[in-house]
C-alpha positions in Angstrom: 152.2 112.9 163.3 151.3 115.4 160.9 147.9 116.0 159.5 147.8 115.8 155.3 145.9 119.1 154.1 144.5 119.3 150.6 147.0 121.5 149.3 149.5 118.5 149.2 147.2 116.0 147.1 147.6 116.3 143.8 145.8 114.4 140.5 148.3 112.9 137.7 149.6 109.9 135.8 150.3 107.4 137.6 151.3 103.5 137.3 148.6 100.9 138.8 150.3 97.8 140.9 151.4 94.4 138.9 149.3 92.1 140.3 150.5 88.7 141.1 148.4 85.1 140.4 146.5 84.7 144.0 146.7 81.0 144.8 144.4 78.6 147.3 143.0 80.1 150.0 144.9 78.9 153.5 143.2 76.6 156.0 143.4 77.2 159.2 144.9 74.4 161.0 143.1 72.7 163.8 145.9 74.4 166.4 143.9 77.3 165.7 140.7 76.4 166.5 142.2 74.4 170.2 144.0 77.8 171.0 140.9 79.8 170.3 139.1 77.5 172.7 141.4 78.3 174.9 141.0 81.7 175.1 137.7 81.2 176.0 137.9 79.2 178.4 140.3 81.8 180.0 137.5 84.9 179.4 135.2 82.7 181.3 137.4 82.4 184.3 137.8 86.0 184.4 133.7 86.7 184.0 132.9 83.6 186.4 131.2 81.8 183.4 130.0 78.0 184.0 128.7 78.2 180.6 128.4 79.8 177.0 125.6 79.6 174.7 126.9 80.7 171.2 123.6 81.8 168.3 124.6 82.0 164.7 122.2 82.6 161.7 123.2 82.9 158.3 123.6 86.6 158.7 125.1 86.2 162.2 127.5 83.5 162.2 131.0 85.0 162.8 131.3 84.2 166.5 129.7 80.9 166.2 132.2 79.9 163.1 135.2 81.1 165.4 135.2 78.4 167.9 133.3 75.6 165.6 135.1 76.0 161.8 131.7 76.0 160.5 128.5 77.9 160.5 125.1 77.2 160.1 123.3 77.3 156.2 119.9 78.2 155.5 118.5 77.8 159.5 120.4 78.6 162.9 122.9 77.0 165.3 123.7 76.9 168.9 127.1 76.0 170.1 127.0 75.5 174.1 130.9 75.4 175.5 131.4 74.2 178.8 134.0 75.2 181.4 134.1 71.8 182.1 135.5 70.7 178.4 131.9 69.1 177.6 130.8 70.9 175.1 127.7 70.8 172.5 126.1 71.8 169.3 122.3 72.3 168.5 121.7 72.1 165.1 118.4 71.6 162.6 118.0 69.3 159.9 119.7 70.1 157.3 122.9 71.4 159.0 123.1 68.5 161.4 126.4 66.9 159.4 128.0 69.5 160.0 128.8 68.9 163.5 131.8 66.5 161.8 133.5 70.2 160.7 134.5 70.6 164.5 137.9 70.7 165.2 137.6 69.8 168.7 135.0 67.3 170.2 131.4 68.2 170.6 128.2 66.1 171.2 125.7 67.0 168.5 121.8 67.1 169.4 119.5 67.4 166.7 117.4 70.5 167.5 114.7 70.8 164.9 112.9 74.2 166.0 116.1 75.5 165.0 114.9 74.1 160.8 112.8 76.2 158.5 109.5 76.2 158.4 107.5 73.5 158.0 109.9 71.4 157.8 109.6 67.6 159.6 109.3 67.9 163.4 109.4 64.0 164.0 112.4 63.8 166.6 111.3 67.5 168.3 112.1 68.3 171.9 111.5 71.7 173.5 114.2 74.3 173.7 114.4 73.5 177.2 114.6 69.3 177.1 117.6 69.9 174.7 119.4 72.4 177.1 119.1 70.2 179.5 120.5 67.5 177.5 123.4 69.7 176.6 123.9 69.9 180.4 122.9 72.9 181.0 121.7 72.8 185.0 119.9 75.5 187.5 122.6 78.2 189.2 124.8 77.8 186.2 126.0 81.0 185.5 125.3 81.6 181.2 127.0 83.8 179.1 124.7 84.9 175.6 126.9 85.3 172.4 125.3 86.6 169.2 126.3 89.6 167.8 125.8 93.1 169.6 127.2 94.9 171.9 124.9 97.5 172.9 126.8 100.1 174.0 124.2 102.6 174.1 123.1 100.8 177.1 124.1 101.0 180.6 122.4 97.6 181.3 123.7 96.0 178.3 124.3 92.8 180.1 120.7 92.3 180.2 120.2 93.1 176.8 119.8 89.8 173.8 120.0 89.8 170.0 119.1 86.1 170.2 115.4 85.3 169.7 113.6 85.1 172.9 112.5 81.4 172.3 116.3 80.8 173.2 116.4 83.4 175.8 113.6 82.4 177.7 114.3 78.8 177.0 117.6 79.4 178.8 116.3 81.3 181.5 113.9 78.4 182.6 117.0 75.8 183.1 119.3 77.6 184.3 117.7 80.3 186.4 115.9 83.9 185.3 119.0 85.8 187.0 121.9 83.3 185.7 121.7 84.6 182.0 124.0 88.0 180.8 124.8 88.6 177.5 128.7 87.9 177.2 129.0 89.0 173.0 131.8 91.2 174.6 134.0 88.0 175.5 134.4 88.0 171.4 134.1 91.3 170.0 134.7 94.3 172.3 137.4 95.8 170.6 139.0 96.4 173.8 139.9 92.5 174.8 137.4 90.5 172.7 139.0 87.2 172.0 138.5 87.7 168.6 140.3 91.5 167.8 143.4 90.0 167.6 144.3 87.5 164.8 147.4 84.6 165.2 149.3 84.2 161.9 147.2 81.6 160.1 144.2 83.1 160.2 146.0 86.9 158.9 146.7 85.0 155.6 143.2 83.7 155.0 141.4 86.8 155.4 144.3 88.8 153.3 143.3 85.9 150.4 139.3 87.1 150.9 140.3 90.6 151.1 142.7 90.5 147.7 140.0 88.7 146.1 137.5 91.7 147.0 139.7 94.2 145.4 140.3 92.5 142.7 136.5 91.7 141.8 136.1 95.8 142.4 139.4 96.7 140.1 137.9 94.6 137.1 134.5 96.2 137.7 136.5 99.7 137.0 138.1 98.4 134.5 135.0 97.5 132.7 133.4 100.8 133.5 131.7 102.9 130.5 128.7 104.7 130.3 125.9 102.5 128.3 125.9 99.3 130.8 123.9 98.9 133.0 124.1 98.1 137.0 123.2 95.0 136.2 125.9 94.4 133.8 128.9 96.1 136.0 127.7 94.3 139.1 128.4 90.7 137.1 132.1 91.3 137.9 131.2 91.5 141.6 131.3 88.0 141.5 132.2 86.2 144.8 133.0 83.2 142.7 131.8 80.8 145.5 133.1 82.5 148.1 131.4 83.4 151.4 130.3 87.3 151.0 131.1 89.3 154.4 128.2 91.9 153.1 125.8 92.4 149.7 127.6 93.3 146.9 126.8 97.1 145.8 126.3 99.0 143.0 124.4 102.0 142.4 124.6 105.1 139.8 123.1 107.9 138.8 119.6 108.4 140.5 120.5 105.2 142.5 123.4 106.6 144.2 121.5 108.5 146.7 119.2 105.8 147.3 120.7 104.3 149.6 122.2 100.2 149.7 120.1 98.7 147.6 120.5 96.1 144.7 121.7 96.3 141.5 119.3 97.7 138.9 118.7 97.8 134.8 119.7 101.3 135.3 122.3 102.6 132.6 125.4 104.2 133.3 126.1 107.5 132.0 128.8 110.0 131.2 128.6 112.4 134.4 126.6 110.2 136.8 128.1 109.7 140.7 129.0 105.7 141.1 129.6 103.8 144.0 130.4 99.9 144.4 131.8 98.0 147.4 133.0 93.9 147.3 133.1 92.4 150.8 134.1 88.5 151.3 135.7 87.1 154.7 138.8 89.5 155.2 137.7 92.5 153.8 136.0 94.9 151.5 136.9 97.5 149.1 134.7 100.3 147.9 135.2 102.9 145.6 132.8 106.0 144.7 133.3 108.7 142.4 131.9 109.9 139.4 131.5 108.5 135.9 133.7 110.6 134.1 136.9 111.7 132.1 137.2 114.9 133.3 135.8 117.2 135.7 134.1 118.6 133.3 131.7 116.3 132.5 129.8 116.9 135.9 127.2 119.0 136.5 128.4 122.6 136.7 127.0 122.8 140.4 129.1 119.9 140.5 132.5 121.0 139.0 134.2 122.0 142.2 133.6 118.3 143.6 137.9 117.8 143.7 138.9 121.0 145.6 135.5 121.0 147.8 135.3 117.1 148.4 137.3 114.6 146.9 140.8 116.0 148.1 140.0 117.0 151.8 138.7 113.5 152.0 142.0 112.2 150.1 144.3 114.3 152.6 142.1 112.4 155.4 142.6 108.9 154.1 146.8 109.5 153.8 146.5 110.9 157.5 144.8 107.6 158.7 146.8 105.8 157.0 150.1 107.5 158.1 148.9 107.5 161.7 147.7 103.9 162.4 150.2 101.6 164.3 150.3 100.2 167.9 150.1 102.3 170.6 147.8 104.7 168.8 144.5 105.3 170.6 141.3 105.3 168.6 140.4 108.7 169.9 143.3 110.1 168.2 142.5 108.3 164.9 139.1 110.0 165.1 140.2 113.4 166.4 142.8 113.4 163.1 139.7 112.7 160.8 137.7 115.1 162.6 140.2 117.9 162.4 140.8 117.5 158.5 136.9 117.2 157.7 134.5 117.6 160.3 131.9 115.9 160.2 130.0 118.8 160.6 130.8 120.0 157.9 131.7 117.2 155.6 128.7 114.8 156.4 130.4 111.6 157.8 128.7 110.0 160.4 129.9 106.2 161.5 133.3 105.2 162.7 136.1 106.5 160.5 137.6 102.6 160.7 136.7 99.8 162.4 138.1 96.0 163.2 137.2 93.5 160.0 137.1 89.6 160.3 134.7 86.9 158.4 132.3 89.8 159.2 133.1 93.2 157.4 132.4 95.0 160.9 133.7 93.4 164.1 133.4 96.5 165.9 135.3 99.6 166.4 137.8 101.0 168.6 137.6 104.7 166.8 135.5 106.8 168.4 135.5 110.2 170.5 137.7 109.8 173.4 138.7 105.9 172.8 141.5 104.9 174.9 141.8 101.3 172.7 145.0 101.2 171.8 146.3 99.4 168.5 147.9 95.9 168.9 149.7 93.8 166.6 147.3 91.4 164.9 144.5 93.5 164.8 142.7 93.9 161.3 141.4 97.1 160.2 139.2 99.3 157.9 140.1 102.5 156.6 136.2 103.6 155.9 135.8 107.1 155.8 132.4 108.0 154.0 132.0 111.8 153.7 128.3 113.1 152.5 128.0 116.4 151.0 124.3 117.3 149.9 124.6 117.8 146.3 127.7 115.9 145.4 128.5 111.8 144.9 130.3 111.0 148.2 134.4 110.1 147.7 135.2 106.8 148.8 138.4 104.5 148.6 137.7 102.1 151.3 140.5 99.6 151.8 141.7 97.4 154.9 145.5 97.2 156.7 147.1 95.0 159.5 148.8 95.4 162.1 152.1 93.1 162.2 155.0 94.1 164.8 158.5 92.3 164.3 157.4 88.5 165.4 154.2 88.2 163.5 156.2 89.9 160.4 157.9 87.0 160.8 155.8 84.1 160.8 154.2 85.6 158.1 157.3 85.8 156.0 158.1 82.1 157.5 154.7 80.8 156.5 153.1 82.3 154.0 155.8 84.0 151.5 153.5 84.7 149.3 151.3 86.6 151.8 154.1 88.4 152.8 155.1 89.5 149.4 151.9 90.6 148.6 151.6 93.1 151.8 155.3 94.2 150.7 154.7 95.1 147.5 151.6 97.1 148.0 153.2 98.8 151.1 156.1 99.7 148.7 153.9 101.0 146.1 152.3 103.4 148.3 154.7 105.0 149.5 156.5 105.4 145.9 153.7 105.8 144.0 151.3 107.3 145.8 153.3 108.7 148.9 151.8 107.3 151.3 154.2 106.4 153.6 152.9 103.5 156.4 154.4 102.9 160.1 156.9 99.8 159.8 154.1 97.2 161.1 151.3 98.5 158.9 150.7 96.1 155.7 147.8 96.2 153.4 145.6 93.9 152.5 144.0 95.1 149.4 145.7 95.0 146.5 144.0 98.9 145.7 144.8 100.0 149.0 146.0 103.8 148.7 144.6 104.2 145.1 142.0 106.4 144.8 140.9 107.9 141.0 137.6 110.0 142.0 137.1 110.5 138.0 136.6 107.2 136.8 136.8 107.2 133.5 140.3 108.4 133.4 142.1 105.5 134.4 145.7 106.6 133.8 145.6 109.0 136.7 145.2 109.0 140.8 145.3 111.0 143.8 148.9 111.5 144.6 150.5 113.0 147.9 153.5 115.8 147.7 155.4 116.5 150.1 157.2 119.5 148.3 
């Protein structure tokens, strides 16, 4: 593989993709969810699991929503799967209906610590009486799903990011030395049940992800100094949909502030602009500047495309480029490293990680990661340089991983998935030159298209090869 360097990205005309009318969003069918079980069930054999207790809030709901095609609204939930095929589901008062979403049989309990507050406790049972209703017995070994990984820790097995009410509730029934946290059996991006997506559920989160891109596209398209945040962030508009993160958009002073909500600031000619979309699939960001030309920066400012924004370009085609199965996330960070360092170029999480309903699974890129790539595996390109005194460069976007039998089904099952991901693969390479490995599709329709200025929306980073 060969690293991009500045030299060969270049700023001119260029045409922006057709896009095409999205239609409904897939559902998953109920195969799915039986095969995800499954899997499950398989983990636990290999761990030595009796039993595991799943947490979801309305933040945290991903692993929970996997196994139970729903997730709980407004308060929490507890999903208890047995090894034994008896399996459970704790929920409050005002999610309690929604046991009915489950596509595979599970005895609901009406758990009303798990309601907001205040709310009617007239049917209440400890944590522990309803544990033990959902057959959960002393010596049962209890694996702990919510949502971390700790990997900082060497005793991360010990470690919970579910309240302690549940913790210690749990501890109590089935025994103080029977509980581990067992998030991994899901997310580790090594064999998580979770990193690697069948068919149908590839074409649902390519609809969320299009959707993203195209709420972030009309946003730029609306772009001119004079609005306000408030304004441009309207077209963020998730239209109904679940949101896999906050909608973002900040200018001018704001830009530096960090993630925070939209404001009444206005927009003006020169100021640094940043806005990100995220529903279930993906999320698309773009930063730059408010602007025409690179003039209308701040002369400290004016070097921002040889000094920033096409370093970071030449990164992005090298990722790109280099992503396919068999690749190690150590070498997908070393290639970012060696282009811009972070050292020097201010970046400091993951350059890409696994996406799902959640915008970060977790991530197999880091220094010396042996995770290889594998076919069905979703993931972000999400490089975010910082440079004191500039607007960072960003053109986040996110790809997956298809080899020859999962290209397939998709083309079998969802043509119009499948011509989507063509067509923007396509236009990479002959439009922007970015030329992906045979099983890499995107899955935003801006994927690859990166305009740093704006304002000037006839032209893009392009890549020659001359």
């Amino acid at each position: 593989m060969n690293h991009r360097s500045p030299d060969m990205i270049h700023y001119k005309a260029v045409e922006k993709l057709h896009w095409g009318t999205l239609g409904a969003c897939p559902e998953l069918p109920d195969t799915v969810y039986e095969k995800r079980l499954e899997k499950l069930y398989s983990k636990m054999d290999e761990e030595g699991l009796d039993t595991v207790v799943l947490y979801a809030d309305r933040e945290h709901y991903s692993n929970f929503r996997y196994l139970a095609a729903f997730e709980p609204r407004f308060e929490e939930g507890i999903l208890v799967i047995h090894r034994n095929g008896k399996n459970y589901v704790l929920l409050g008062n005002e999610c309690f209906c929604l046991y009915q979403e489950c596509k595979f049989a599970v005895t609901p309990v009406l758990c009303q610590i798990l309601s907001l507050p205040n709310q009617t406790m007239n049917q209440f049972s400890s944590m522990e009486a309803l544990f033990e209703r959902a057959e959960i017995k002393v010596g049962m070994k209890v694996g702990v799903v919510g949502w971390k990984l700790f990997t900082a820790k060497t005793d991360a097995k010990n470690i919970f990011d579910v309240p302690s009410y549940i913790v210690e509730a749990l501890k109590h029934v089935a025994g103080n030395n029977n509980i581990e946290n067992a998030t991994d059996l899901f997310i580790a991006p090594d064999d998580g049940i979770r990193v690697v997506n069948d068919v149908h559920t590839i074409a649902q989160m390519e609809h969320g992800a299009t959707q993203a891109s195209r709420r972030v596209a009309e946003m730029l398209e609306a772009l001119e100094p004079g609005k306000t945040e408030e304004e441009l962030g309207a077209y963020l508009n998730p239209r109904g949909k679940v949101m896999s993160c906050h909608p973002y958009l900040v200018a001018g002073k704001n830009r530096f502030r960090g993630l925070i909500s939209v404001t009444d600031y206005v927009v003006k000619k020169g100021d640094a602009l940043c806005t990100s979309m995220g529903l279930e699939g993906g999320l698309t960001n773009r930063a730059g500047y408010v602007a025409e030309e690179i003039t209308d920066l701040k002369g400290t400012e004016q070097d921002y495309m040889e000094k920033l924004a096409k370093p970071y370009f030449a990164a992005v085609v090298t990722w790109y480029e280099m992503i396919g199965i068999g690749i190690t996330g150590g070498a997908m960070y070393e290639a970012v490293q060696n282009i811009i360092p972070k050292e020097t170029y201010g970046w400091v999480l993951n350059p890409g990680h696994l996406i799902a309903t959640e915008e970060w699974l977790s991530s197999p890129i880091y220094p010396g990661s042996d995770i290889e790539f594998r076919s069905g595996m979703l993931v972000q390109m999400d490089i975010s340089p910082s440079m004191e005194g500039y607007g960072g460069p960003n053109c986040e976007d996110g790809i997956c991983i298809a080899d020859k039998e999962l290209q397939k089904e998709l083309a079998q099952n969802y043509p119009d998935v499948w011509r989507r991901m063509n067509e923007r693969k396509t236009y990479m390479k002959d439009v922007i030159g970015i030329h992906l490995k045979p099983e890499i599709f995107p899955m935003s329709d801006l994927a690859g298209w990166y305009n740093p200025l704006f304002l000037n929306r006839k032209k893009a980073f392009v890549v020659s090869y001359k």
